[in-house]
C-alpha positions, 0 to 999 in steps of 0.5 A, a space after each residue: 860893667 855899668 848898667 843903665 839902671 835907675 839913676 845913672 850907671 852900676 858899677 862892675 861889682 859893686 851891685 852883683 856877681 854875674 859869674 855866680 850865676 854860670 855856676 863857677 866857684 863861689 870865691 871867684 867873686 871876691 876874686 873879681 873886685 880884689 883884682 888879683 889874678 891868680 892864672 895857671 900857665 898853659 903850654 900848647 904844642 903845635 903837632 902836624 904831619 911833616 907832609 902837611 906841614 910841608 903843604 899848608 904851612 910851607 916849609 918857611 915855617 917848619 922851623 916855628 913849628 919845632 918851637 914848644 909855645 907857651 901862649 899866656 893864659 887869659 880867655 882865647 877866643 874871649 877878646 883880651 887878657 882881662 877875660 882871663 878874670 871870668 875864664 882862669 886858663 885859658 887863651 884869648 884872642 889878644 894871646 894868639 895875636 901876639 903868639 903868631 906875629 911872635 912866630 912870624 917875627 922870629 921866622 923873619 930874624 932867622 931867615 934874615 941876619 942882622 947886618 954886622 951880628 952873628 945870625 940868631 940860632 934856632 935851638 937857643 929858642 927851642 922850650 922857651 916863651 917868646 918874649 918881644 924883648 928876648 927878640 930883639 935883644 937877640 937880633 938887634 943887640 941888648 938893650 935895643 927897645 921893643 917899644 914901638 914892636 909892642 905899641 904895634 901889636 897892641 893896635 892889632 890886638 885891640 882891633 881883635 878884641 874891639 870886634 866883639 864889643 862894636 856895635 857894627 861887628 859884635 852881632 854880626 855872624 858874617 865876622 865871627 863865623 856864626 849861624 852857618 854862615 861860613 861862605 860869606 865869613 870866607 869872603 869878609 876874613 880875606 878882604 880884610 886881609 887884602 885891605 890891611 895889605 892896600 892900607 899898609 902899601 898906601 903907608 897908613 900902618 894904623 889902618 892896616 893893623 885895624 884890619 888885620 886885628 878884624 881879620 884875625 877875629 875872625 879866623 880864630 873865631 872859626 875854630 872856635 865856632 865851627 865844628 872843625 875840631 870835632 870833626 878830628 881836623 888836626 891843621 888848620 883848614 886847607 881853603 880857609 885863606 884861598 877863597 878860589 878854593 870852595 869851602 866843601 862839605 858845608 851843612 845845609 839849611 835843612 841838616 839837623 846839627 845838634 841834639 838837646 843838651 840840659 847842662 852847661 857841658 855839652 860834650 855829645 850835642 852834635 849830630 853823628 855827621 861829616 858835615 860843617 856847621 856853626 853855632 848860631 848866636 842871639 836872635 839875629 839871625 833866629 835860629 832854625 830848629 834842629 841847628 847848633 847854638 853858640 851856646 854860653 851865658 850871653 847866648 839868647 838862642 842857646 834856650 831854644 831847642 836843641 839847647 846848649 852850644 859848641 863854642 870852644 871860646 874858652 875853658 869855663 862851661 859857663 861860657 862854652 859848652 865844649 869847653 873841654 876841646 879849648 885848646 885844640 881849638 886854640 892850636 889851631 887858631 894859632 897856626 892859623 894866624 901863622 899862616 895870615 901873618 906869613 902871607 902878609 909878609 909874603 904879599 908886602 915883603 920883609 921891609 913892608 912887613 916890618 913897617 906894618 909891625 914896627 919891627 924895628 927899635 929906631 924911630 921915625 924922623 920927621 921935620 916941619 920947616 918954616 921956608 921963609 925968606 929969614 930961616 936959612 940957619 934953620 933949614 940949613 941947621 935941619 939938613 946937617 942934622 939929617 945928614 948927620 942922623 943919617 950917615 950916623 945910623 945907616 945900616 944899623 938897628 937905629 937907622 929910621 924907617 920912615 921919614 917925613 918932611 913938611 914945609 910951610 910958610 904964608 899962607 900956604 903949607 905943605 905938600 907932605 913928602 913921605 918915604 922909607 928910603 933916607 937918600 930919597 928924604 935927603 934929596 927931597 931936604 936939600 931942595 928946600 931953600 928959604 924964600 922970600 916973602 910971608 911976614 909973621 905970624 905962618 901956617 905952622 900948626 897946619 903943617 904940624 898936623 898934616 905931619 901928624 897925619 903921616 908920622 908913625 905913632 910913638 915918633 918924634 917930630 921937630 918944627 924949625 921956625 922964626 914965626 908965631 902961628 897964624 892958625 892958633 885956632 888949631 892949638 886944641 886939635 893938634 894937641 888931641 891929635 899929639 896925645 891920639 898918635 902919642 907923639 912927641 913935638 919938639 918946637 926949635 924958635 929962633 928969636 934973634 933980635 939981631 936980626 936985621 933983615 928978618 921978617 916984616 911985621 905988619 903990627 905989634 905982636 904979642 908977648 905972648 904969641 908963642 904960647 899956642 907951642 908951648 900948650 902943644 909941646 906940654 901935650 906931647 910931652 915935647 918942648 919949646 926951645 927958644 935959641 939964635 942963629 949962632 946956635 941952632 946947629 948945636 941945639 938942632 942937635 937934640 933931634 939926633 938924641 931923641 931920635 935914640 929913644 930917650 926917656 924922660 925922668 920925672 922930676 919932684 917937684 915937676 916944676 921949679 920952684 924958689 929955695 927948692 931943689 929938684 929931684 930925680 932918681 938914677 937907677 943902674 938901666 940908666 945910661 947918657 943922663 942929659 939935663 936940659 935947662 930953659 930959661 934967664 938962668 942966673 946959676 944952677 947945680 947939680 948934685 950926685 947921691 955922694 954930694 958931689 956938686 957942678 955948677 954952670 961953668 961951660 966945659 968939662 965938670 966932675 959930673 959931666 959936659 955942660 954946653 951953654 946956647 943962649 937961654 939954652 943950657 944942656 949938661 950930658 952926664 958922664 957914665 956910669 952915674 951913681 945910682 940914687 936921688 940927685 938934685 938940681 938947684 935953679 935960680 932964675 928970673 921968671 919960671 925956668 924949665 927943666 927936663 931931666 933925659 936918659 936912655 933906657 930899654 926900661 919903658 911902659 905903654 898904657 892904654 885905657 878900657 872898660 870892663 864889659 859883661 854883656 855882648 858876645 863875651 866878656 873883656 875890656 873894651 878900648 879907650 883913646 882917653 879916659 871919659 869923666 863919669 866911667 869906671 875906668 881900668 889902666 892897663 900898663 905893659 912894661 918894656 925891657 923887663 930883661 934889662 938887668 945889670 947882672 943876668 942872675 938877678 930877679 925881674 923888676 917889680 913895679 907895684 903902683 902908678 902915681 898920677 899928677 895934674 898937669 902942668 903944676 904937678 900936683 899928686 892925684 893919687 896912688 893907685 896899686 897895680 896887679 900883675 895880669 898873666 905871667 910875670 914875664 909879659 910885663 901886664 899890670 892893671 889899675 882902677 882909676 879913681 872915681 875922684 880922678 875921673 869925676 872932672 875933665 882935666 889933663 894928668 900924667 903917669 908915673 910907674 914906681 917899682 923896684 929892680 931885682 936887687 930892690 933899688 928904686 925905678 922911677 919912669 914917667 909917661 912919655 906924653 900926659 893924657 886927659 879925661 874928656 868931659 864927654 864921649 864922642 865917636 866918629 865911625 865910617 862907612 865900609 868900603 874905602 873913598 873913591 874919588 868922585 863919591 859921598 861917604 856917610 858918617 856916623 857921630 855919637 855924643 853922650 854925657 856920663 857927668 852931668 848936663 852939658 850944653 855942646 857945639 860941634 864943629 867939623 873939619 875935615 883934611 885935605 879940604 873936602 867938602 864936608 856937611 853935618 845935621 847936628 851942630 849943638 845938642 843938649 845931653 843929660 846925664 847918661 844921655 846921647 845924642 846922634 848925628 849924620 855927616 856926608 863926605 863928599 869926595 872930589 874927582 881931582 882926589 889923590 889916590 892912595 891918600 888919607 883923609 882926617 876927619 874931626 869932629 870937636 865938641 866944645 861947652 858952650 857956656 864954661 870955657 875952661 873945659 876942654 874940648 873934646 875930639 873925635 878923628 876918623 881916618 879914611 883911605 882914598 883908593 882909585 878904581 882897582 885894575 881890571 886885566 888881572 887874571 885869575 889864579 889857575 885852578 889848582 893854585 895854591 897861591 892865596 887871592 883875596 876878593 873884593 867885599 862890601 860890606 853895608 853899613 846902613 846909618 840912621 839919619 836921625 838926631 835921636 837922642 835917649 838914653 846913654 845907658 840903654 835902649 838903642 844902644 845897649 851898653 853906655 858906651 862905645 870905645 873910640 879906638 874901636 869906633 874908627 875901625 874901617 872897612 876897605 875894599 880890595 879887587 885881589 892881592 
């Protein structure tokens, strides 16, 4: 936590013990700065009547319901995991997220058999924990990868918790159920249901499950701030998703609620009544005399009579006077969240519902082509590929999802061409020929990014070319949006000096005109590779292998250097080993932990094949390979690359955050990157824990995360990693050094542990990741874009690590016109400045489209800091239809409403300071910043 005290910020422990003060055991202190966990599990078993189940819940998800759930512990209705630190057992919002879209996705399996595989069986399910990784073992083969399932539900989870941390939903009862505001609650929880079902129909899956994480909040907050539970419910409320269906029995404005409570504990506060009510929170709205409060630590109201609470959001009095109904409360949640998971699936269908969760461990294929008149190899090599990845994996769990297809030449660029059906992505390839006309350099960045605008997070996305970029002024954007999508960017050159009717250069180019790639590909954690006409079919052929999930083994050093071997180590998760060599290479080796050597002779070798294109060399490695530390030699002139690949269902995800202490209640706030000047956590999630070479043996254990400045691959530091939850889930977490942090600067990741039988693991970051010297958030209007309209936006810049001198400049994709009030500000340490932007959008606007705004911030004076760049994406919707009819009235059949929240924005540039005042935390996060309020007319 950072106060905004005196000089600069406090950090979270390091001036006082706030947990103290709610009375909780004395030693729980120490446990909060030494970070060690220690968290009782909690097993939670769904108990309904068979009829109601039959009724609510239909009988799809009877079978789910037969399941014993072990929901990790942490604090429930608290945001995330990292509450777990101020509530020991109990169940957050990030558990039950993830709990029901477990729920839901088994549902999904069961009811649909895999293609070519036996059909997965209840019973072998019945007492177990639901882990992502046992699904998709099951249903998709072992081994198969859950990265992408788990990326996505991550994105979900974090909106849930960013929900009580953003300063335009964290202390409004409208979103949380509070003050009694359970009507309007009602209203705001279907609407972004039917928002996440118009975002991920418009294929923008980042912005569906941003909502769903702000509608899921808030229906488990219902059960959590109301007094459905002490009212005896025992399943979830019957109207709660059907908003034709009147919310009946409300408390009105002048029921007296609550009696006086004097403890932390509040068991029999609420008046004997068949009424229901929700607790108030805060001052705003004040609270009326005789009515609940929400009651806790952070609630200002809950010292005004009747004092006390009913919030069950956690296991600890200190924040929950009726703490002792948590779990009932959780229940109830849970099923809840079943239920809006079953109707999303129900309302997108099986295929849409899978896009929105990633359920799938296939990645994305996209491709950018340079169409000009000298890139007939290219293109044709591209359609090959296609064809060939294609035909390969149809049908199969490998098969892509989504593909995208972005052409470009000069001056022009696009259009983008998105789809999920690999017939339509084939026609659409082999209609692109290579035409006459453009000379170097070409639009190629620009087309990179409305690639990135489209391709799913986690993907790969390969760009064909023959020409340096035109719009090299884009390089520092597309790579923050490379690093915001994690996604990694492959560039195949073609620089054949051979070429006789290449393309027309109207003056010398630079030696040094490729360089824009490169930056872009060290970004994404990619790379450039430069080949001839002669080769690019084979080369092309690297897209098919990353398109197989590979990872990349780190490298030591990370760079080659004269007279020294590189080093990699080989564990038994490791299978199709693939070294990658760039460069005028004069000779190469390789050597195995035995001592068994191969050179650069072309062909078959004791180690494996080794393939020769040009400045191109690629070695595929036979399996199995020896476990242990091999090593390469590479003599060369100039400064050769090397890249060292594998596959492995053994991968992490990361994410950064801030601990919060003050607002509704405690946790870790979000963080696209790491900001210069806060005291940041990483948190890491380990993928394929299960993957063991015998299934006897223990999980991998992974005790620290090494961090290396990038590019030359100098280590930062060892920073040790603690388990957070069971050991199962994979969860670690890690203080970043304040060292680390102190300057802007990129730097990459690398997870070290052991397997079960104690032989090394070594995985690296699929892309590096940078501290930005400032913070700068971007937030929307609520409501989706109409064509024909002017959005407000607001911007918020602030300073954590000295004074800087900033120019701001904004974009916006496609090019609409796009006007700002603050170009340059001046911040001082702990300082923030705010602004206004006005979109307008046209009437020719393609409906159903995404809108990027970028906003950059740049030191006007100190070159060598990189900028820093804050993306707001927007949904474009047309009218919505006006013939529907409405549901009949005994329907049961869920019908979402429109809603409109207001986002009222100050006009003003009004800077102060960071740590206080307006804003009453330093800070806010970026990812949580861009979440978006839509509306929508029905289902």
């Amino acid at each position: 936590m950072i106060e905004g005290r005196g000089r600069g910020s406090q950090l979270r422990g390091q001036s006082r013990c706030p947990w103290r003060e709610l009375g909780l055991p004395g030693n729980l202190c120490c446990f909060l700065l030494s970070g060690e966990p220690s968290v009782p599990q909690v097993r939670v078993s769904a108990m309904l009547p068979m009829d109601e189940l039959l009724s609510h819940l239909g009988p799809s998800l009877l079978l789910l319901l037969q399941l014993q759930l072990l929901l990790p512990p942490a604090s429930a209705f608290f945001p995330n995991i990292w509450s777990l630190l101020a509530a020991p057992g109990s169940i957050t919002h990030q558990d039950l997220t993830e709990e029901a879209a477990l729920n839901v996705t088994l549902q999904l399996f069961l009811e649909q058999p895999p293609p070519g595989r036996p059909p997965l069986r209840l019973e072998d399910f019945l007492g177990r924990t639901l882990l992502a990784d046992n699904l998709f073992a099951a249903y998709f083969g072992p081994g198969s990868p859950s990265r992408r399932f788990r990326a996505a539900l991550g994105e979900v989870s974090r909106a849930n918790a960013a929900q009580d941390f953003l300063p335009t939903s964290r202390n409004d009862p409208d979103l949380h159920f509070d003050a009694e505001r359970l009507g309007q609650g009602r209203t705001r929880l279907v609407g972004a249901l039917g928002e996440t079902v118009v975002a991920a129909r418009a294929l923008d899956h980042t912005l569906a499950r941003q909502r769903l994480g702000a509608a899921l909040h808030a229906l488990q907050d219902f059960y959590s701030h109301s007094n459905w539970v002490e009212l005896g419910k025992q399943q979830p409320h019957p109207h709660l998703l059907w908003p034709r269906q009147g919310l009946r029995n409300l408390a009105q404005v002048g029921d007296p609620t609550c009696s006086d409570c004097e403890g932390l504990s509040c068991p029999g506060n609420l008046l004997g009544f068949t009424l229901l009510t929700s607790g108030y929170f805060g001052t705003h709205p004040s609270k009326p005399p005789g009515k609940c409060s929400h009651g806790g630590h952070f609630d200002q109201s809950s010292s005004q009579p009747p004092r006390g609470g009913i919030n069950k959001d956690s296991t600890s009095p200190g924040f929950s006077p009726h703490h002792m109904l948590h779990l009932q409360a959780a229940n109830l949640a849970l099923l809840a969240s079943i239920q809006a998971f079953s109707l999303l699936r129900s309302r997108l269908g099986d295929r849409g519902f899978s896009r929105l969760l990633d359920i799938t461990p296939a990645s994305s294929l996209s491709f950018v082509l340079d169409t000009t008149g000298s890139m007939g190899e290219e293109i044709n090599a591209a359609k090959i590929q296609a064809r060939h990845i294609v035909e390969q994996r149809r049908g199969g769990p490998m098969e892509p999802t989504h593909y995208v297809l972005v052409p470009f030449h000069d001056p022009g660029f696009g259009p983008v061409f998105t789809t999920s059906d690999p017939d339509s992505f084939w026609q659409q390839l082999n209609e692109i020929h290579a035409l006459g006309g453009g000379d170097e350099p070409e639009m190629c960045l620009s087309a990179l990014e409305l690639a990135l605008l489209h391709t799913p997070p986690l993907s790969d996305i390969f760009v064909f070319t023959d020409a340096s970029p035109k719009d090299a002024f884009l390089t520092n954007r597309v790579k923050s949006l490379t690093q915001e999508r994690r996604c990694r960017v492959t560039f195949l050159v073609t620089e054949d000096p051979s070429r006789v009717q290449g393309r027309p250069r109207r003056e010398v180019l630079s030696p040094l005109r490729f360089e824009p790639y490169e930056a872009v590909a060290l970004a994404s954690g990619g790379e450039v590779i430069f080949t001839k006409d002669q080769y690019i079919r084979d080369v092309a052929a690297i897209a098919g292998d990353s398109v197989a999930n590979l990872v990349t083994l780190p490298l030591e050093p990370p760079v080659v250097v004269p007279e020294r071997p590189l080093v990699f180590s080989v564990d038994g998760l490791l299978q199709r080993v693939t070294v990658r060599i760039h460069g005028e290479v004069s000779s190469f080796w390789i050597r195995n932990p035995a001592g068994v050597s191969q050179g650069q002779e072309e062909g078959e070798g004791p180690l494996g094949h080794t393939r020769r294109f040009g400045k191109f060399w690629m070695v595929s490695m036979n399996d199995p390979l020896q476990t242990g530390t091999w090593e390469i030699q590479v003599t060369a002139k100039g400064t050769p690359r090397v890249r060292v690949q594998a596959q492995t269902s053994l991968d992490f995800l990361f994410h950064f955050g801030i601990p919060m202490e003050d607002g509704p209640h405690p946790g870790l706030y979000p963080l696209t990157q790491p900001v210069a000047g806060l005291q940041t956590q990483l948190l890491v999630e380990v993928t394929g824990l299960g993957s063991r070479r015998n299934p006897g043996d223990p999980l991998p254990h992974f005790s620290h995360i090494v961090l290396r400045g990038v590019p030359h691959g100098a280590e930062l530091g060892r920073v040790p990693l603690e388990p957070m939850g069971p050991r199962e889930r994979g969860l670690l977490a890690a203080s970043l050094p304040p060292t680390l942090l102190s300057t802007a600067g990129p730097f990459s990741l690398e997870l070290i542990g052991q397997d079960g039988v104690g032989q090394g693991l070594h995985r690296a970051a699929p892309q590096p990741c940078a501290v930005v010297p400032v913070l700068l958030e971007l937030s929307g209007p609520s409501g989706f874009l109409a064509p024909g309209t002017e959005a407000l936006l607001s911007l918020r810049i602030a300073s954590f690590s000295g004074p800087q001198d900033l120019d701001l400049k904004t974009s916006v994709n496609p090019s609409f016109a796009l006007t700002s009030n603050l170009s340059r500000v001046h911040l001082e340490q702990n300082e923030s400045a705010w602004g206004c932007l006005w979109l307008k959008v046209p009437d020719t606007a393609a409906s159903d489209s995404v809108v990027m705004v970028t906003v950059t911030a740049m030191d006007r004076e100190a070159s060598t800091v990189p900028p820093t760049h804050a993306f707001l994406r927007l949904l474009v919707l047309g009218p919505a239809p006006q013939d529907q009819l409405p549901a009949p009235v005994h329907s049961t059949d869920p019908v979402l409403t429109t809603t409109s929240s207001v986002f009222h924005l100050s006009t003003l540039v009004t800077p102060g300071r960071a740590g206080g005042g307006l804003v009453g935390n330093p800070w806010r996060g970026t990812v949580g910043a861009v979440l978006l309020l839509l509306g929508l007319a029905s289902w």
